[in-house]
N, C-alpha and C positions, 0 to 999 in steps of 0.2 A: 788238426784244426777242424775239419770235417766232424770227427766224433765229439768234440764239445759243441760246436755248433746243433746237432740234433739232441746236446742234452740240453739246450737251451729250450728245444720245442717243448723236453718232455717234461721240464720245468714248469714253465707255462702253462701245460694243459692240468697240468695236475695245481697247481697254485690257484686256480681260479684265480721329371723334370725334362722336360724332353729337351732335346738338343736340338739343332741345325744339321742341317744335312752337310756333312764336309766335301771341300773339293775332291775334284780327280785324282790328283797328285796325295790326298794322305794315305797313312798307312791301311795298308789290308789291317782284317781282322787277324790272319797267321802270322803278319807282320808285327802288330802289338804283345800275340802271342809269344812269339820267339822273342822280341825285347824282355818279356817279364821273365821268361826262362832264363835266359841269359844274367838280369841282374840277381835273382837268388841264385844262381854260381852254375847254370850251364844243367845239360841234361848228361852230361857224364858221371857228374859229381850226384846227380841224383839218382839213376839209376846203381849206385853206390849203396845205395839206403834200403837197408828191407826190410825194415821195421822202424817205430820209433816210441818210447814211454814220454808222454807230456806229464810234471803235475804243475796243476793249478790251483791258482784260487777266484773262488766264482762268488759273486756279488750282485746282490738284485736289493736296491737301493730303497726303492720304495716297503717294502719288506724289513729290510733292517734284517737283510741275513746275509753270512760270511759261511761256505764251505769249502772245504779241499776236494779236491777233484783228480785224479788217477785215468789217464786217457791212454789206449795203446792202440795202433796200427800197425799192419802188417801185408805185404804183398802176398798175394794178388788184391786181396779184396776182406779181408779180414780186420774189425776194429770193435771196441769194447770201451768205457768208461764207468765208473765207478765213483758216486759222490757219499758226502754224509752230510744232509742237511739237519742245523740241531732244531731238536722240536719234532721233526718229522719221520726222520730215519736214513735209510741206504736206498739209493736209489742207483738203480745197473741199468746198461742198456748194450748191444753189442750184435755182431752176426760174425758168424766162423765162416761166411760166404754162400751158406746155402738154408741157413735158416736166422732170423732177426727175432729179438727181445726183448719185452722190454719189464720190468719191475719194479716198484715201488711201495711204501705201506700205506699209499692210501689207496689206488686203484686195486694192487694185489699183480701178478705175474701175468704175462701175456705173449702168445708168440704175434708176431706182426704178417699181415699178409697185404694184398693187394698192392693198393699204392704207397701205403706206407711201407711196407715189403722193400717193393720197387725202388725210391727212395732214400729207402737204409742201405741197399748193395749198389747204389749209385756213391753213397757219402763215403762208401767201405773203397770205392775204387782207389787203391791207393798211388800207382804212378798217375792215373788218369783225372787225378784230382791234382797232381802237383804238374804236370806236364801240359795239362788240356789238348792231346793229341786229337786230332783234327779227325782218326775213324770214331772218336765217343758220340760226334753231334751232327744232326742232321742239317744244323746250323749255324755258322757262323758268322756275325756282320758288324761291320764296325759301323756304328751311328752316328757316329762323332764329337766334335769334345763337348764335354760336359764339368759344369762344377760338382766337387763331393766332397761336402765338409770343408770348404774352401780350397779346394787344389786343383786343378786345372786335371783333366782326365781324360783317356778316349773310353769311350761306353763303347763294349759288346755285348752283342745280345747273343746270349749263346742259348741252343735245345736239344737235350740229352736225345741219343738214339733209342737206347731202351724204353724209356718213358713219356719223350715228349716234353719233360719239364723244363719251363722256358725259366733263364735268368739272367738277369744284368751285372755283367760286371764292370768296374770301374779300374784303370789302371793310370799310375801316375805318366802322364808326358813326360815330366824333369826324369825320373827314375825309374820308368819303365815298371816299380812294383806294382801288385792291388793295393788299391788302399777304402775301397768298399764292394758292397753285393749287393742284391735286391732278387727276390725270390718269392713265392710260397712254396709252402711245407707243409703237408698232411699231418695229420693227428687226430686223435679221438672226437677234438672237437667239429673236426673240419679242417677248413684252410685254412692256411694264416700267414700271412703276409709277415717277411722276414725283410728286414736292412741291416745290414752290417757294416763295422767301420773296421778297420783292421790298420796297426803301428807299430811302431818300435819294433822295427826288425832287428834281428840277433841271427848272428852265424853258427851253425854247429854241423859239424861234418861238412865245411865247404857250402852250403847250405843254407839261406835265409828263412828265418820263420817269422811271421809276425808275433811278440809276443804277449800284446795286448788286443783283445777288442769286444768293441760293443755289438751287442745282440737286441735291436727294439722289436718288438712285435705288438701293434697296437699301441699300448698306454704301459706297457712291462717294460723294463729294461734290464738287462742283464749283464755284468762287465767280467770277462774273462781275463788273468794276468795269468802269463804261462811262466812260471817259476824258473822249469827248466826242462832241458830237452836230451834225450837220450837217446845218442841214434842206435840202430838195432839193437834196443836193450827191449823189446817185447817179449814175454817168456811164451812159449807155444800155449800153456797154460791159460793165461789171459783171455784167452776165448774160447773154453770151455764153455759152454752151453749152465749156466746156474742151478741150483737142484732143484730150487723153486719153479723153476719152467720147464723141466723135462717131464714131470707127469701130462704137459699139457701135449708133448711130442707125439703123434700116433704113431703106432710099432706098424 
């Protein structure tokens, strides 16, 4: 979910509500936490999973484009995706954990540093992204409920250790899942403000994944439908560092 989500930025750059303070009595922010673990099937079942193949199909509406999309993850910190947009070409993006990349035909290859570096081995975390374990962030807090997309939610405000990046998530009350985000996200451009809706969850390996959602940034919008999910079917392969980008590697 993670790596289509930052193919969403890389899309975009290349394409050219506050709540109430809640009582005493609601839940902690760990407390929301461990409800949403619990409803995608428990932190046993997840730690189960050390990898996973998503394919998709990715939709940007105003565009009037339709491509398939090839996504893999893998524990610790390892993720890669791979689209073909027609008209445009292949576009990769991925980090084997200690270096991130990105390519396309119309920018050309690039390794990522800095914050977007930072960023990419944050979306690569791969339990630390399905579990939100309480050492990743310096922050935790529950804001309190909040509507998203019409469903009653508690808002956390959550901010990575590593980076500092602050972001809101939304978790359903009835069902304990996410069922949106709210972020920025580096890129060539800058920043840019990210909302996501995320639905239709589907079980695989014990396991809830959202299998559709929307990606707005600005005036773009982008619909991710995840076809299907394969758990530890990641080949070690898949994050191989691309040919195109390894001239760019210094020895």
């Amino acid at each position: 979910m993670h790596a289509l989500r930052s193919l969403a930025v890389a899309v975009t750059t290349m394409l050219v509500s506050s709540a109430p303070l809640m009582a005493q009595s609601a839940p902690s922010a760990s407390d929301v936490i461990a409800k949403y673990v619990a409803a995608i099937g428990g932190k046993d079942a997840v730690m189960k999973i050390t990898s996973l193949k998503q394919t998709s199909t990715m939709q940007l509406p105003a565009m009037g484009i339709t491509a398939e999309v090839e996504a893999y993850q893998a524990a610790p910190n390892k993720m890669a995706s791979k689209s073909s947009i027609p008209g445009i070409g292949e576009m990769l993006q991925g980090t084997n954990g200690e270096i991130a990349w990105d390519a396309n035909p119309m920018q050309g290859p690039r390794l990522l540093a800095d914050k977007e570096l930072a960023q990419t081995l944050e979306g690569a975390d791969f339990y630390g992204n399905l579990l939100y374990p309480a050492e990743r962030f310096t922050k935790m807090a529950n804001l309190g409920l909040a509507d998203f997309n019409g469903e009653s939610c508690y808002k956390i405000q959550l901010v990575r250790k590593d980076s500092g990046r602050e972001s809101m998530q939304y978790f359903s009350v009835a069902t304990g899942l996410m069922v949106g985000a709210e972020t920025t996200q580096e890129s060539q451009m800058g920043s840019m403000t990210i909302s996501s809706t995320m639905s239709d969850y589907k079980s695989f390996g014990g396991v809830k994944f959202p299998m559709k959602s929307e990606v707005n940034m600005g005036p773009n919008k982008m619909v991710m439908t995840i076809n299907n999910v394969v758990i530890n079917g990641a080949p070690a392969t898949a994050f191989d560092v691309p040919d195109a980008v390894k001239p760019l590697i210094k020895k």
